[in-house]
C-alpha positions as CSV (number, residue, x, y, z in Angstrom):
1,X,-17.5,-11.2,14.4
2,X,-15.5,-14.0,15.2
3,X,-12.8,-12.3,17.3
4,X,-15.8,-10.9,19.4
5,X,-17.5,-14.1,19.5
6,X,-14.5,-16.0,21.4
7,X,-12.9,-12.6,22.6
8,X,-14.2,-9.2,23.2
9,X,-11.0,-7.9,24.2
10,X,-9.4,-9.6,21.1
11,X,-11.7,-7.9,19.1
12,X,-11.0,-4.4,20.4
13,X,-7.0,-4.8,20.0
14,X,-8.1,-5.6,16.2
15,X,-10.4,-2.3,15.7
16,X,-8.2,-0.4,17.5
17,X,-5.3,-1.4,14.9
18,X,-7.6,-0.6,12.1
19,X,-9.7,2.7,13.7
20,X,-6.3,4.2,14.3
21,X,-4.4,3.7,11.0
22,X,-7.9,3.6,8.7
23,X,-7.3,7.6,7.9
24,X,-3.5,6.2,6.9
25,X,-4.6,3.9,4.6
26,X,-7.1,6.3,2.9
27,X,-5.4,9.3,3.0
28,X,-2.2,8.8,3.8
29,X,1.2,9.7,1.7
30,X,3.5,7.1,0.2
31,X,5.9,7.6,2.9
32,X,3.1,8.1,5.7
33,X,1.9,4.7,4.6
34,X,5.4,3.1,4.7
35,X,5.8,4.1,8.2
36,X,3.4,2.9,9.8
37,X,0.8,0.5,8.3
38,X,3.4,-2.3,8.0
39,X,4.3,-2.1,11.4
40,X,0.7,-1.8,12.3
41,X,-0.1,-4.8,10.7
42,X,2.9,-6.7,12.4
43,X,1.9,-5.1,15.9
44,X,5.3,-3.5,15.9
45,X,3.2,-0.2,16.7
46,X,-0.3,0.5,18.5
47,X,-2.1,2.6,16.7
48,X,-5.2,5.4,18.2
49,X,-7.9,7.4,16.9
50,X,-8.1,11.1,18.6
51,X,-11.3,12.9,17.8
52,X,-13.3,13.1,21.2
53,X,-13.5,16.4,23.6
54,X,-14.6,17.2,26.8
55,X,-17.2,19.5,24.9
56,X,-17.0,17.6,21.3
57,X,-18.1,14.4,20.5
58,X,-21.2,13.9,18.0
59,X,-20.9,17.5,18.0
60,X,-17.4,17.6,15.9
61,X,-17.6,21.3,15.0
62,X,-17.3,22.1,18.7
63,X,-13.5,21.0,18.8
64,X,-11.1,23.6,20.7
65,X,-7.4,21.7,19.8
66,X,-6.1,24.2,17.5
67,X,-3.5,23.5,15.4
68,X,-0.9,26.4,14.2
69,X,1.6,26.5,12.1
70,X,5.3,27.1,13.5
71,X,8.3,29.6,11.7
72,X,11.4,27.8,13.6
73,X,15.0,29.5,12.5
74,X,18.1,27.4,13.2
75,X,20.1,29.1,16.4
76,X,22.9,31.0,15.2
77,X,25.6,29.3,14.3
78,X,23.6,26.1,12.9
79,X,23.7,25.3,9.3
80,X,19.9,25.0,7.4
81,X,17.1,26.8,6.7
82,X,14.0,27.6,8.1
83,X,11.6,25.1,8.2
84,X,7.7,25.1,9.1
85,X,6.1,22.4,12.0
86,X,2.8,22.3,13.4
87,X,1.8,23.1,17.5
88,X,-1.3,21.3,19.0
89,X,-2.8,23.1,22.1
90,X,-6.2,21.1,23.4
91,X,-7.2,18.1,24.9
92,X,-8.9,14.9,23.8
93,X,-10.7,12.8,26.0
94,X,-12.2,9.1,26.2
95,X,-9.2,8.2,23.4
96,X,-8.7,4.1,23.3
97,X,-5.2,2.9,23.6
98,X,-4.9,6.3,25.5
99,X,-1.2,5.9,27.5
100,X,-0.7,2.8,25.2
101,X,-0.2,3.9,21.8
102,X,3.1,4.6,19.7
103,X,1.0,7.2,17.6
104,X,-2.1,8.7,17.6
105,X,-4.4,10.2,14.2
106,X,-5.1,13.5,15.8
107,X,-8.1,15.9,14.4
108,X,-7.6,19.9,15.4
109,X,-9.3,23.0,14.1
110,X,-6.4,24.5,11.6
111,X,-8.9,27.3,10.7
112,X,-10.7,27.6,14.5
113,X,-13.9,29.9,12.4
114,X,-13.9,27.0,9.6
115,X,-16.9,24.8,11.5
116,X,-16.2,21.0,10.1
117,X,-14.4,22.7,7.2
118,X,-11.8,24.0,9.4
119,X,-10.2,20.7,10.7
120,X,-7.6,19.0,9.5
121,X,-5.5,15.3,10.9
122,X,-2.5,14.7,12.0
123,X,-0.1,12.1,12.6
124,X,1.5,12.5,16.3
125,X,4.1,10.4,18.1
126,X,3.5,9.4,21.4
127,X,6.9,10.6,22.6
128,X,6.3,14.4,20.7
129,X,7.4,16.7,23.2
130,X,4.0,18.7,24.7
131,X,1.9,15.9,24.9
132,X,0.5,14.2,27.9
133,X,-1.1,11.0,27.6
134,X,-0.4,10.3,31.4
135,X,-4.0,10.3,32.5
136,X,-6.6,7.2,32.4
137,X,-10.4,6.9,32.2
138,X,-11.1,3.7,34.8
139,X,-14.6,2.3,33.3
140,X,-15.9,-1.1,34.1
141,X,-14.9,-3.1,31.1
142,X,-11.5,-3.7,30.7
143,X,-11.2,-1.0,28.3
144,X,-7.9,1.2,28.4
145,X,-9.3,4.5,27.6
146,X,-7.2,7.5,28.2
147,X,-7.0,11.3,27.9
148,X,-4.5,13.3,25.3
149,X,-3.2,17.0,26.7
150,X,-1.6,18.7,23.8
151,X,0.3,22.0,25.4
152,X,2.1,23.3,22.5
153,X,3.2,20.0,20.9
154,X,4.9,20.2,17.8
155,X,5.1,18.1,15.1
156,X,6.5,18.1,10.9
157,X,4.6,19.5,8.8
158,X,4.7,15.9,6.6
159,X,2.9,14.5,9.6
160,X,-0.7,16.4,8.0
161,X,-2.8,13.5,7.4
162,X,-4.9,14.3,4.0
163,X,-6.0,17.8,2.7
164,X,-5.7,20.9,4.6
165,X,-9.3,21.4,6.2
166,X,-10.0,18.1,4.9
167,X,-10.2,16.3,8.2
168,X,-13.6,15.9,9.0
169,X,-14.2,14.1,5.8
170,X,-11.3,12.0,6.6
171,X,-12.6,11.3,10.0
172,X,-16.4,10.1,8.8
173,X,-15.4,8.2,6.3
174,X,-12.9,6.0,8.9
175,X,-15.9,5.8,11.3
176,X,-18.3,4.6,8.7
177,X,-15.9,1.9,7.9
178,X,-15.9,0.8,11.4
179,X,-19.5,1.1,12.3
180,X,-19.4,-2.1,10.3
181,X,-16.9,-3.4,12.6
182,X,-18.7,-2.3,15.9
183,X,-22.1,-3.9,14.1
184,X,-20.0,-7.2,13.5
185,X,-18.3,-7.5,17.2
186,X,-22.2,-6.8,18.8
187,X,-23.5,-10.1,16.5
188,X,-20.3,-12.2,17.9
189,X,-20.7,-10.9,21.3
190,X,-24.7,-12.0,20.7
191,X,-24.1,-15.3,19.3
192,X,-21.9,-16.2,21.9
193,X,-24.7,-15.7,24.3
194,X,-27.4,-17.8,22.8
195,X,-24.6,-20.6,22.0
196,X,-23.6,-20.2,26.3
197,X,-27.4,-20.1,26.7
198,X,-28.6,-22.9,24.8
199,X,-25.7,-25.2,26.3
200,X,-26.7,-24.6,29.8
201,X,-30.2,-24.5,29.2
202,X,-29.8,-28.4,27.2
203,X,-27.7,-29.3,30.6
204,X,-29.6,-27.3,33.2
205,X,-31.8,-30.6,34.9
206,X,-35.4,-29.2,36.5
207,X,-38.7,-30.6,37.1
208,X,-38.1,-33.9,35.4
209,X,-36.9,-32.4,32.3
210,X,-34.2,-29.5,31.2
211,X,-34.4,-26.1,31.2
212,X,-34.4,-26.5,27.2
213,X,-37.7,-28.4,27.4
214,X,-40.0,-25.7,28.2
215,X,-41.7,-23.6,25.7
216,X,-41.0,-20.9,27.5
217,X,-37.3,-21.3,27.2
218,X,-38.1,-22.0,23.0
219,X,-39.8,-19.0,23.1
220,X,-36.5,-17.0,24.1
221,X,-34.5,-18.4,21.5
222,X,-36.9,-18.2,18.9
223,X,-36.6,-14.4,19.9
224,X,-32.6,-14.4,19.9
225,X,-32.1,-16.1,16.9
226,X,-35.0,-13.5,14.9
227,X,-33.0,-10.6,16.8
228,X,-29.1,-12.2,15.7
229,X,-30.6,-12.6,12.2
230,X,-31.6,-9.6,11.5
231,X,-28.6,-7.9,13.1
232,X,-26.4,-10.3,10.5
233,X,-28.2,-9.2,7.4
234,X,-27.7,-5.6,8.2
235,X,-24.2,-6.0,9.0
236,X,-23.5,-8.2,6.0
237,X,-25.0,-5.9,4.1
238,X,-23.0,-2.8,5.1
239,X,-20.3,-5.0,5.0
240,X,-21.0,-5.6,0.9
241,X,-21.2,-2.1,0.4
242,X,-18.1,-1.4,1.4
243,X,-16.8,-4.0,-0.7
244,X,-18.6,-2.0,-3.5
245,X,-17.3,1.0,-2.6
246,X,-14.1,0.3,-2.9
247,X,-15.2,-0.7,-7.1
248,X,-17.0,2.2,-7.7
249,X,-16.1,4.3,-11.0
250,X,-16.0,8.2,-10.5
251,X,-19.4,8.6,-11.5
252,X,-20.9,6.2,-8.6
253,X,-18.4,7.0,-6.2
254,X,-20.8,9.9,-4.2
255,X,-24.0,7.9,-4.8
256,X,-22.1,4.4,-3.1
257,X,-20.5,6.8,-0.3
258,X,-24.0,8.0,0.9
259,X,-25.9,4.4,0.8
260,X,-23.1,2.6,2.2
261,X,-22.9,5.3,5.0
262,X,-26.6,4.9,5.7
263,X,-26.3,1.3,5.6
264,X,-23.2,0.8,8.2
265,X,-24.9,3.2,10.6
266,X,-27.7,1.2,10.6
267,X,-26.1,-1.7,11.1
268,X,-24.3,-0.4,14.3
269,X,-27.4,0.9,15.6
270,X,-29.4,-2.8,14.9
271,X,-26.7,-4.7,15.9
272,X,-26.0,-3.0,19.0
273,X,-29.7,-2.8,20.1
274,X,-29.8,-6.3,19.1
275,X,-26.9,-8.0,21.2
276,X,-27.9,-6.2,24.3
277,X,-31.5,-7.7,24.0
278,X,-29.9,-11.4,23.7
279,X,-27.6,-10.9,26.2
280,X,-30.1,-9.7,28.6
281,X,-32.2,-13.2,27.8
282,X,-29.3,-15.0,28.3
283,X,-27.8,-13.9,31.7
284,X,-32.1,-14.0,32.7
285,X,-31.7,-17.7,31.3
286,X,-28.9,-18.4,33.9
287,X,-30.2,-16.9,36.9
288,X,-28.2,-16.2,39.6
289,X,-25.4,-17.9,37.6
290,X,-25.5,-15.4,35.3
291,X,-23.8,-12.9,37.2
292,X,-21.3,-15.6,38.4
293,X,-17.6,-14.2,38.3
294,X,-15.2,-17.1,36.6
C-alpha cells in the first residue's frame, strides 16, 4: 500500500519479486530455495510468473505448453550415466518482467489429457537454451510485459517446482496470496488520489473561496473516503487471514484455505473497483489539469 501510494512502479518491481518466487517459497526444495530466494530478496535476480496463454488465462485447463520428459545418453566416449531433463514446447503470453527476468516459474501440461490435474511448474533460466523471451507487449503504462516461446527447451529434472501434476494448486494458492497485494497497491494508488485531490482543491482559488469550500466538492470526498474505507477493511482483512493461515493446525488448514481465498478475491475485486472510482473523482476534481503531463 505504501509502495503504491508514492510509486506504482515501485510497487510492481516488489510484487513481481514476490509473484515470481511465491511458488518457491511454498513449494520449493531446500536447494531450490537456497538458489534463488536469497538472491531474490537482495535483487541479485528478477524473478517472473509464467502462467498466461494466447488461448489460456482464467481458463487454466486450456494450456498447450507441454512438458516431456527427456532420456539423454552421454556421446560415446563420455563418462556418466544417463540422466532424465524436462523439454517445454509452448508459448506464454502477457508474462511481467518478460525479457527482464533471470528466471521464470513456468506452469505446462505434464499429462496434456489431465485438465488442471495435469500441470505441473517449473523452474526455467532465462538463458536455457530453446527459449525466446525476445518479444514485448507495448501497453500504455510503463509495464514491461513480455512473451515466453518455449521450442524444445530443456531443463533438470530438479528444476520441477512441487508435486508432479500439482501445479495448478501451486499456482492458485500464489495468486491468492497476491490478490491481497493487487487489493493493497489499488487502496495506495486511491489514497494518493484523494490526498493530490484534497491539496489542490484547499489551494485551487474560485469565486471568492476554494475549490474545497463547496459542498459539492465535500460531497466527493465524503464519497472517496466511504469508497477507500471500505476497500481497506477488505484488504486488511484478507490480509489477516493470511496471517492465519499460515497458524492453522492440520485440522483448519482446508477450512482457512477456502475463507481466506474468498476473502483476498474479494478484496482485489473491491479494491480495484474502488480506486478507479476515486481516481476518476479526482482527475474530474482537477479539470483540465488532470490530464496534465509532468
Amino acid at each position: 500500500e505504501n509502495l503504491a501510494f508514492h510509486s506504482p512502479l515501485a510497487d510492481f518491481a516488489f510484487a513481481m519479486q514476490g509473484l515470481g518466487s511465491g511458488a518457491i517459497t511454498l513449494a520449493g526444495t531446500p536447494a531450490q530455495q537456497a538458489e534463488y530466494l536469497p538472491a531474490v530478496a537482495r535483487g541479485d535476480k528478477i524473478a517472473a510468473f509464467a502462467l498466461s496463454e494466447p488461448d489460456a488465462g482464467s481458463d487454466v485447463a486450456a494450456m498447450k505448453t507441454i512438458a516431456s520428459k527427456v532420456y539423454i545418453t552421454p556421446a560415446m566416449g563420455e563418462n556418466g550415466n544417463q540422466f532424465d531433463m524436462y523439454s517445454l514446447s509452448g508459448v506464454k503470453t502477457w508474462i511481467s518482467n518478460g525479457d527482464l527476468a533471470d528466471f521464470y516459474v513456468v506452469f505446462a501440461k505434464t499429462d496434456p489429457e489431465g485438465g488442471v490435474r495435469g500441470i505441473s511448474a517449473f523452474i526455467v533460466d532465462a538463458l536455457s537454451p530453446g527459449l525466446d523471451t525476445s518479444e514485448h507487449i507495448k501497453v500504455m503504462a510503463p509495464h514491461p510485459l513480455g512473451m515466453l516461446k518455449f521450442d524444445h527447451c530443456r531443463i533438470p529434472s530438479d528444476m520441477l517446482l512441487g508435486d508432479f501434476n500439482g501445479g495448478f494448486k501451486l499456482a492458485m494458492r500464489t495468486l491468492d496470496i497476491f490478490r491481497a497485494s493487487v487489493a493493497a497497491a489499488a487502496l495506495g494508488m486511491a489514497r494518493r488520489a484523494m490526498a493530490e485531490a484534497l491539496h489542490f482543491a484547499k489551494t485551487r482559488r474560485m469565486f471568492g473561496g476554494t475549490l474545497a469550500d463547496m459542498q459539492l466538492t465535500q460531497a466527493k470526498f465524503g464519497d472517496m473516503a466511504a469508497l477507500i474505507d471500505s476497500a481497506a477493511l477488505l484488504t486488511y482483512r484478507a490480509a489477516w487471514m493470511r496471517d492465519k493461515v499460515g497458524t492453522s493446525t492440520p485440522q483448519t488448514a482446508a477450512t482457512n484455505d477456502r475463507s481466506y481465498s474468498r476473502a483476498s478475491a474479494m478484496a482485489k475485486l473491491v479494491a480495484t473497483e474502488n480506486a478507479q472510482k476515486v481516481i476518476d473523482m479526482a482527475l474530474q476534481m482537477h479539470g483540465g489539469q488532470g490530464v496534465q503531463v509532468g
